[in-house]
Every structure is written in C-alpha cells, then in structure tokens.
C-alpha positions as CSV (number, residue, x, y, z in Angstrom):
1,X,60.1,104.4,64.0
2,X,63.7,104.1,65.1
3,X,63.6,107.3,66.5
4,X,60.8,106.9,68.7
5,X,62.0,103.4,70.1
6,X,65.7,105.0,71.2
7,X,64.2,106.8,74.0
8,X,62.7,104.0,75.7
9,X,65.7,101.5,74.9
10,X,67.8,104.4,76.7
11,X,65.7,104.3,79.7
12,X,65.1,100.6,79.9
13,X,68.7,100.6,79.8
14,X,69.3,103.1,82.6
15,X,67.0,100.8,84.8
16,X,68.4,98.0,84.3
17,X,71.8,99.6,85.1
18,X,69.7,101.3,88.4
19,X,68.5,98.5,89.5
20,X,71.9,96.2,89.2
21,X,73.9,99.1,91.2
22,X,70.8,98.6,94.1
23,X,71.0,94.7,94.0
24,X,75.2,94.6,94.4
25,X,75.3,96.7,97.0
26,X,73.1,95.1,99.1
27,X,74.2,91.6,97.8
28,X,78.1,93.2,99.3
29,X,76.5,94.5,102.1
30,X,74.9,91.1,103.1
31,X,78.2,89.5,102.4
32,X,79.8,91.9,104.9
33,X,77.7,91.6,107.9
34,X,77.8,87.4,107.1
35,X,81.8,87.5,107.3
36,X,81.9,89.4,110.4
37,X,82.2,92.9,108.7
38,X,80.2,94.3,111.2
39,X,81.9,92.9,114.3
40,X,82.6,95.1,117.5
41,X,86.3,96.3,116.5
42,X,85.1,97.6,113.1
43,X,82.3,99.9,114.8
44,X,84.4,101.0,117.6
45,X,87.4,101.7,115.7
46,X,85.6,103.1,112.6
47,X,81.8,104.1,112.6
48,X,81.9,105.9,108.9
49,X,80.2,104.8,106.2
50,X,80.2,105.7,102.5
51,X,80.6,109.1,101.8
52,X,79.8,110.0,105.6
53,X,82.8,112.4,106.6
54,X,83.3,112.4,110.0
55,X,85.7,114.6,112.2
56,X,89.0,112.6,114.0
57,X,92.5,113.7,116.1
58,X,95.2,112.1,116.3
59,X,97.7,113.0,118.7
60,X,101.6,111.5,118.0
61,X,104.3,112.6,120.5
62,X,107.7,111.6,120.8
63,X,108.7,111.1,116.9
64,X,111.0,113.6,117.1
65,X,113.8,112.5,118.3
66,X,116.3,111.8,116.2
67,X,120.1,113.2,116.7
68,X,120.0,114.4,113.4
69,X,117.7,116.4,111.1
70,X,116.5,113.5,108.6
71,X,115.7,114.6,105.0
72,X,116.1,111.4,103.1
73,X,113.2,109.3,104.1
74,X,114.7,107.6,106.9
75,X,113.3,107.4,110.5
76,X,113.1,111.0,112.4
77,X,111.7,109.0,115.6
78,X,109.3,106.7,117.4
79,X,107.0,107.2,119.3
80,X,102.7,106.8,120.7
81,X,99.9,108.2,119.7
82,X,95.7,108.3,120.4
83,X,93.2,109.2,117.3
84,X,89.4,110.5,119.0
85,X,86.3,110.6,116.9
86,X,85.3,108.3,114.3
87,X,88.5,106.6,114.4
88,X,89.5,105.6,118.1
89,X,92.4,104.0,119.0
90,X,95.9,104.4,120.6
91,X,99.6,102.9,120.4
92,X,103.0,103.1,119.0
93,X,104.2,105.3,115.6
94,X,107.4,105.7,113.8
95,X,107.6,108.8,111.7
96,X,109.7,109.1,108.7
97,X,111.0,112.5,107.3
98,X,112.3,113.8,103.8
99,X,111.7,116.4,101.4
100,X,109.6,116.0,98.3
101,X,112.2,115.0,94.9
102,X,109.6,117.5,92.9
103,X,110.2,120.9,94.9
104,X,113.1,120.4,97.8
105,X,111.0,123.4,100.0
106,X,108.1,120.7,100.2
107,X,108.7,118.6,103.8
108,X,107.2,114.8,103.5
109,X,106.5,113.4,107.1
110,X,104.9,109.5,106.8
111,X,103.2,108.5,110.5
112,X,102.6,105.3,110.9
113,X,100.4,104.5,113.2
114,X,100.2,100.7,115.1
115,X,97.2,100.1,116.9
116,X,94.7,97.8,118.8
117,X,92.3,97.9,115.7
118,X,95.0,98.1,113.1
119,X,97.5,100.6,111.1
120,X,96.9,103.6,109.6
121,X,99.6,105.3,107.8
122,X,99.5,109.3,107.7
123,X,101.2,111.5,105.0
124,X,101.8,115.2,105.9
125,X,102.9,117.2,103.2
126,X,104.7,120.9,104.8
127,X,104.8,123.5,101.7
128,X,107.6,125.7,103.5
129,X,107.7,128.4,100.5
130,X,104.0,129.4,101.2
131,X,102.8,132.1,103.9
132,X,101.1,131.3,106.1
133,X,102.8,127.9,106.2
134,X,99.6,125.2,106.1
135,X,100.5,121.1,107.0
136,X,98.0,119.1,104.8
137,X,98.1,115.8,106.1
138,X,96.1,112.4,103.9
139,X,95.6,109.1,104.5
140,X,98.1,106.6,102.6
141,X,96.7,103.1,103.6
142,X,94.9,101.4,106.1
143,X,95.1,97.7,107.9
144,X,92.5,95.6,109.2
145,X,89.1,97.8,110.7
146,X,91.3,100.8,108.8
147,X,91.2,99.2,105.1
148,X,89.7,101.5,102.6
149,X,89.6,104.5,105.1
150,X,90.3,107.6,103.5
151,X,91.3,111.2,105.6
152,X,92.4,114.3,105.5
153,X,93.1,118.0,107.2
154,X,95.4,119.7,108.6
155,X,98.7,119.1,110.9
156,X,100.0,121.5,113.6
157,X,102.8,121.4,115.8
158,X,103.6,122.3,119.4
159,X,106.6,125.0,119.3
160,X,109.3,122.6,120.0
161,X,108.0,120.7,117.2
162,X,107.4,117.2,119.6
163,X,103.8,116.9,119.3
164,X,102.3,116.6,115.9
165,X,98.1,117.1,115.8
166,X,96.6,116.0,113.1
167,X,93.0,117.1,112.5
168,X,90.3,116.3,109.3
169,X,88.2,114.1,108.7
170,X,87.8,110.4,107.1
171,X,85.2,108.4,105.7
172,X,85.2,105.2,103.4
C-alpha cells in the first residue's frame, strides 16, 4: 500500500509547491504596485519584465581622455552618455580602465553611468589575444528604476577609440 500512496503524496506535494510559487508572486507583485513600484520613472526608464529581453544602446563619449594610458583600474576619463530602448536615459559617466589580474591580454573597462532614473554600471571585458577581437560588455549593478536589471552584448568603438557603443539587451 505504501507504494501506491507515494505517487499521490508526490503530486499533492508538487501542488502545494505550484500553487505557493502562484500566490507569492502575485502577493510581491501587489506589494510592488502598492509602494509605488509601478510609478512613471520605473516604466519609462525600464519597461522589462521577468525574463522579457529587450534590445538597448548606450552611447558614452568623451571617457577617453586621460593623458595617460590607465591599466590599473584608475579613471581613463569622464564623460556623457544616452541609453535608447528599454532603458532610456541620459547623463554623465566616468570610465575606469585596467587589465584583468587572470590573463594581462584581457582589457577591463567599468562605465558608470549617472542618470535621471538612476546608475547603471557597465563592465566590458576586451579579450585582445582573440581574432577577430569581440568586446562583451554585462551589467554589474543597478540603482533606483535600474536595481535588479541585468544586460548584456557587445561594445564597439569609433577608430579614435572616443565613442564607446554598447549594444545587448537587458531584462530583470
């Protein structure tokens, strides 16, 4: 008799466990829309939801000016930027260059981003020993409407390596 009463303890348990997942995300969901969750700067500056990948550029000019090529971290410039698509939003960046500690022929560029809606902080990783050369570029953190975001794609650069692009896509 044990036998046959394991089957439906298993799927009484997987219902239970169904129907809990169902219940707390619409018990956070309510909770979110009640604290202002949903306000205008959050749907503007973000319109993704779970698992919804949608595309985004960011444009970042001017962080390249620094007198000296930086490979320790430090700051390689300052500068603006504007993001279009599911994140939209525009102001000020500092970048920070250095080269990974694991593999020395791996460049590390952080963007951080300032904005209206909040900061986003970029990481671009630059594999120089590859061919073709590909920038992957992810998302490290996220204030305010960007908290939780997640990204990534690719960077590119203009030739005299002033403009950075950043294209991918994010989603929470």
């Amino acid at each position: 008799m044990a036998s046959s009463e394991e089957p439906l303890l298993s799927r009484v348990t997987l219902g239970l466990l169904a129907a809990s997942g169902i219940m707390l995300a619409a018990v956070l969901g309510s909770i979110a829309l009640w604290s202002g969750g949903g306000n205008d700067n959050d749907a503007r500056a973000v319109s993704t939801t779970s698992a919804v990948k949608q595309p985004v550029k960011v444009i970042i000019a001017g962080t390249n000016d620094a007198k000296e090529e930086v490979t320790d971290g430090g700051i390689a410039g300052e500068g603006n930027f504007r993001a279009t698509g599911a994140v939209t939003d525009k102001g000020t960046v500092r970048a920070y260059r250095g080269l990974s500690v694991l593999d020395p022929r791996v460049i590390i560029l952080r963007f951080v981003t300032k904005g209206e809606n909040g900061a986003i902080t970029y990481l671009v990783r630059i594999d120089t020993s590859r061919r073709p050369v590909i920038s992957r570029w992810t998302i490290e953190s996220g204030t305010k409407a960007y908290k939780g975001l997640h990204g990534k794609g690719t960077e590119s650069e203009n030739g005299t390596f002033t403009v950075s692009t950043l294209r991918g896509k994010v989603w929470r």
